[in-house]
C-alpha positions, 0 to 999 in steps of 0.5 A: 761158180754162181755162189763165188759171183753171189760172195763178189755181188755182195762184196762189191755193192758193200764198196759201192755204196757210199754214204754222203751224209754229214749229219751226226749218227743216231743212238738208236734206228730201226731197218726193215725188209722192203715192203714188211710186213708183206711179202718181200719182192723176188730179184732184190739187191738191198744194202743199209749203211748203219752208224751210231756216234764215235765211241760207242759201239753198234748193237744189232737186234733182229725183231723177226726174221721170215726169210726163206730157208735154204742150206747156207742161206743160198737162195735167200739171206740177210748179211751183217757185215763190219769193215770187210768182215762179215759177222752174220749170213741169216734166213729161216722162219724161226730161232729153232732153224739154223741160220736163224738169228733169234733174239740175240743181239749182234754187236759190231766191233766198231760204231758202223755195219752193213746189212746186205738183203739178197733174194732170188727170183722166187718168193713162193711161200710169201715169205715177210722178210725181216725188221731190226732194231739197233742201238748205240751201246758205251763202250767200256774202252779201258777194258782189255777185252775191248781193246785189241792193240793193249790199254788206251792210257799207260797208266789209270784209265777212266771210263766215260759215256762214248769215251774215256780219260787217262790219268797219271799216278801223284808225281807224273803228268799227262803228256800232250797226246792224252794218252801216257804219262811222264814223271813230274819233276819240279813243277814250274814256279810257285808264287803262291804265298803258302805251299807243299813240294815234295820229289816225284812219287814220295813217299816211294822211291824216287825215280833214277835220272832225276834233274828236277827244279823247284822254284818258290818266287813271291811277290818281293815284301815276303820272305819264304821259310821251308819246314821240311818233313822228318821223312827225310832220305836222299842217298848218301856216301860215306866213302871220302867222308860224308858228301852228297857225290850222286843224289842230293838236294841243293837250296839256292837262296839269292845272296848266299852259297847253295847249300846240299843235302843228303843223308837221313837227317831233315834240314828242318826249318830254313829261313831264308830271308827272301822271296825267291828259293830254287831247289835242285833234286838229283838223282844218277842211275843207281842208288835209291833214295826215297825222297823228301818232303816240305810245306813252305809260308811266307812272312812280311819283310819286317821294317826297323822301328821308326823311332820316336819324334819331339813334340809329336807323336807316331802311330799306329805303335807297334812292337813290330813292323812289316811290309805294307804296315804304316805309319803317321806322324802327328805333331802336338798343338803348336808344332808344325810338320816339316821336312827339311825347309818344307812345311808338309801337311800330313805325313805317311810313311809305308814299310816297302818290301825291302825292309826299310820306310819309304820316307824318314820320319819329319820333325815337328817345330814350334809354329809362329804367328808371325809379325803382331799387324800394326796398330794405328795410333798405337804400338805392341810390347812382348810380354813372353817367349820370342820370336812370335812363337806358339804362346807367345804373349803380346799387349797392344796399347794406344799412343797415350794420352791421345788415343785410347781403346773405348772400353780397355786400357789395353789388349792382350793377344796370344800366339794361338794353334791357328796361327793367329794372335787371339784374345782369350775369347778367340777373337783376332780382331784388334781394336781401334784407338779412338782419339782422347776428346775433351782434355787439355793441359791446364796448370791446375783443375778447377781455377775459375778463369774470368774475362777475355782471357788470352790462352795458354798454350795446349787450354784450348787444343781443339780451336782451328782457324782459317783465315783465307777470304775472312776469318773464322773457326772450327772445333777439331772433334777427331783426328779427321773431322772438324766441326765448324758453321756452315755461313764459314764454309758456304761457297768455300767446298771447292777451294783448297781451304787451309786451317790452322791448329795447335796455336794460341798465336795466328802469327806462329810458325810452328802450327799445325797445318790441315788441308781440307779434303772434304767441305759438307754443309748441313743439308737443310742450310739455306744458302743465299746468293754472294752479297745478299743480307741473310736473314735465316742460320738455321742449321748452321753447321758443317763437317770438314774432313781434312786431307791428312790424319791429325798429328794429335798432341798436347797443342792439338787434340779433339773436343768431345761431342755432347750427348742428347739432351732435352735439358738447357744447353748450358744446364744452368753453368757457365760455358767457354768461348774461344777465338781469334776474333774481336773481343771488348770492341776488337774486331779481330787478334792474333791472340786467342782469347777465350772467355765465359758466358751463360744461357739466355732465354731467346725472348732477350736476345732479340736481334732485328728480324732474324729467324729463331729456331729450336736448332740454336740457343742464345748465350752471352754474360751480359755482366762482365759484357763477354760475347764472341764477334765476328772473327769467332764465327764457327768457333766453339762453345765448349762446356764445362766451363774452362778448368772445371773438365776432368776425364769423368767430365770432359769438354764438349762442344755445345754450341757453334758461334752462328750470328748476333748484333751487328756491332760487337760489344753493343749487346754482349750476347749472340746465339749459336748452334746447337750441337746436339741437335745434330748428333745423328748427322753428325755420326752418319756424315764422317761413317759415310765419308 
């Protein structure tokens, strides 16, 4: 009765005792007696809850044990206990006694024991009790011998540190609970570009109640070919003729019929000409079929050739094309890319996954430079091709007689590959047509013409004439400006001047009428208040700009101005003065009269007490008594004398008629301004107006 209530005791501090610690197990620990190593005490209840992590197993080493001995351990004991199975009850001094455990370790079927230390109420001999080491040691789970309820994996098992893995033979897969297998059978969807598919288990038999889908879908662009193997065998019957009735493999390519096959030949190579393939392997319940095999590439879509293109050129030049291949067309010099009506820039045409270019090729047509700009005073004539087109040829000329380039005759432009009609040096720049001075229409050349002359008609072109508060004249030197004396135009600048040109007679109809836009005096003129006598001309010039361009003609064209020179104004010759004022005593004319004077030293030309000053000269023909009077005034001095200009020497104007005696005829001499002194002023006023 007393040993049954020791075994309950045991048993139920065992349920008693529960561990609420949540920490991780050790690896390893040690556990000794209450007070080792002195004496353990008497009446003594003591339980040690060991573990070690999950997957391993518990291995118990006793290092020495001193318990009292007694038959069955009844007085004294230490107890190993494994869930409700006691698996040791130990006392004794040494391995030689026999509860003594000696140094062979203990190992719980599990991860967890129990050791239970019971004592009497004596320790007479002073017994030290025990001490122990346990330890986690790998459980090798895939061993049979350690596993009661069969193999942890239904087919490769693989031991690891506290654990294990299961594996599946080639044609099977791992079901969810990791543990067992279940034949591979299609494989999902392959869209790698290249690959390997074979039936479940090849090369050995194929498992019966097979319905296995393979799907090969790539990117569209490429097109799959299958190569199957020469090991080729899927059961085949032969009783109604050769049929694929129980095993077979069906390929289904988009846009045609499945195809079957069966038997011992290999399909070979199958080229299916798209990106998505399906294959369907049956087997029923009988029959043996031992499988197929194949490996699978792609290839890019192939694309038609592009053709070629006038006038153009196509790159890159393949023999073939394929999917994400491109191509660009470039037009030769000249020649313009067009799609349609429309004028592209570039162009790019891509091969696109369905075989064909995702634009049609452009055609390249002849540029053009479009209408020649206009040229003042001056016209173009096409001189080859047509309708401006690349290379066409045209030539600019001005409207002569009037107007002239200043160093050519003419310019040449052609249609260049910028669009632009050029020169041969690049240039696009066209000249202006500079108004022709100097030249008039005369009936002969070098006819000396004597006296108060009248004019003819186109002799004296460049003469103006106004004659408004009084008369007076100028010298049209292009076909804007006019140059007359500044005593003409003083305190007239604000005043809607007229003048008149083209004319021998002032009374005609048909002159040429000019509006003055523009009146600029010399700066450095003295200008005196309205009915003072003057006494000063020097600088006694001025520029007028008219309102309009002058229509240059036989009647109206411009005088050259001189050059600078430190040589007498007339340089020894005979000039020519014209107008309409008074000639041999008259003091005005409806004619215009012209006539011929020579230089004088200014020491004979002495005329009361007006200034003289290097800015004018003296002229007259004291002879044949030839001067210009008042009517003259602003009128021009021009050199050559009259019908002696050619184009290697045209007429200039030299000098302005400014002032002389008071009574015409008296003395036939008067001075005039001098020209050249004024270039410089000249140039920069009508630049800057």
């Amino acid at each position: 009765m007393f040993v049954m209530d020791r075994v309950h005791l045991i048993i139920c501090l065992l349920w008693a005792c529960v561990n609420v610690c949540e920490c991780e197990p050790a690896m390893f620990g040690e556990v000794s007696s209450p007070q080792y190593p002195q004496p353990y005490p008497a009446n003594l209840q003591k339980q040690w809850d060991l573990e070690v992590p999950q997957g391993y197993q518990l291995q118990l080493t006793f290092n020495h044990l001193d318990i009292e001995s007694s038959p069955d351990c009844y007085y004294d004991s230490v107890t190993v206990v494994s869930d409700k199975m006691v698996l040791g009850k130990f006392c004794g001094q040494n391995s030689t006694d026999r509860f003594h455990p000696g140094d062979k370790p203990i190992s719980a079927p599990g991860n967890s024991l129990q050791l239970v230390f019971l004592t009497d109420d004596s320790n007479h001999e002073s017994h030290l009790g025990f001490t122990a080491f346990y330890q986690a040691v790998d459980i090798d789970e895939c061993s049979s011998s350690s596993v009661e309820n069969g193999p942890p994996c239904s087919q490769i098992c693989l031991n690891t540190l506290g654990s294990y893995l299961c594996a599946c033979y080639h044609g099977y897969t791992l079901r969810p609970d990791q543990r067992t297998c279940v034949l591979e059978c299609g494989g999902g969807v392959h869209s790698e570009l290249e690959g390997t598919l074979s039936s479940p288990g090849f090369p050995d038999m194929s498992p019966l109640d097979l319905d296995c889908i393979y799907t090969i879908s790539v990117q569209p662009g490429f097109i799959i070919t299958l190569n199957f193997s020469q090991n080729f065998h899927i059961e085949q019957v032969y009783s109604q003729g050769e049929s694929c009735l129980f095993h077979w493999l069906q390929v289904s390519v988009q846009g045609k019929e499945p195809q079957k096959y069966c038997g011992r030949t290999s399909p070979g190579v199958l080229n299916t000409d798209t990106h998505f393939v399906q294959l369907e392997y049956h087997t029923d319940g009988y029959g043996q079929s031992q499988g197929w095999s194949l490996r699978y590439t792609t290839q890019r879509v192939q694309c038609p050739q592009p053709g070629s293109i006038g006038n153009g050129t196509v790159t890159p030049n393949f023999p073939r094309y394929f999917y994400r291949d491109y191509i660009h067309v470039r037009c030769k010099p000249g020649y313009k890319l067009m799609m349609g009506d429309e004028e592209i820039s570039s162009f790019k045409s891509i091969c696109q996954s369905n075989g064909q270019w995702h634009l049609t090729l452009p055609e390249c047509k002849i540029i053009d430079c479009g209408a020649p700009k206009p040229l003042l005073n001056g016209e173009f004539d096409l001189i080859s091709g047509e309708n401006n087109e690349y290379l066409s040829v045209i030539e600019y000329h001005c409207n002569e007689p009037y107007y002239r380039f200043k160093d050519t005759s003419k310019v040449t432009y052609r249609c260049a590959v910028d669009r632009k009609w050029t020169e041969v040096n690049n240039n696009d720049v066209i000249p202006p047509c500079y108004p022709v001075c100097g030249m008039n229409t005369e009936v002969s050349y070098g006819g000396r013409v004597f006296g108060g002359k009248a004019a003819r008609s186109g002799q004296i072109p460049w003469q103006l004439f106004h004659q408004q508060s009084h008369r007076g004249g100028a010298s049209l030197i292009s076909d804007y400006w006019a140059l007359t004396a500044a005593h003409v135009v003083d305190g007239l600048e604000n005043t809607n001047m007229t003048w008149l040109g083209g004319i021998i007679n002032s009374q005609e109809k048909n002159s040429v009428t000019m509006e003055a836009k523009k009146i600029i005096i010399h700066p450095n003129y003295q200008r005196i208040p309205a009915g003072d006598h003057r006494k000063n001309f020097n600088n006694d010039i001025a520029l007028i700009k008219m309102s309009a361009r002058v229509p240059l003609g036989p009647n109206i064209r411009p005088v050259c101005l001189p050059n600078k020179t430190v040589e007498p104004v007339m340089e020894g010759k005979m000039g020519t003065i014209s107008g309409f004022g008074g000639f041999e005593g008259n003091l005005k004319s409806d004619i215009l009269q012209y006539g011929h004077i020579r230089e004088y030293p200014s020491e004979q030309c002495v005329f009361g007490d007006l200034l003289v000053t290097d800015n004018m000269f003296c002229a007259g023909d004291e002879v044949k008594r030839v001067d210009s009077c008042q009517g003259d005034s602003g009128g021009p001095l021009f050199f050559p004398m009259l019908g002696y200009g050619t184009k290697e020497q045209p007429y200039e104007v030299r000098g302005i008629v400014s002032w002389g005696p008071e009574i015409c005829g008296r003395v036939s001499k008067g001075y005039y301004t001098k020209v050249h002194n004024y270039l410089g002023w000249i140039e920069e006023t009508m630049a800057n107006n």
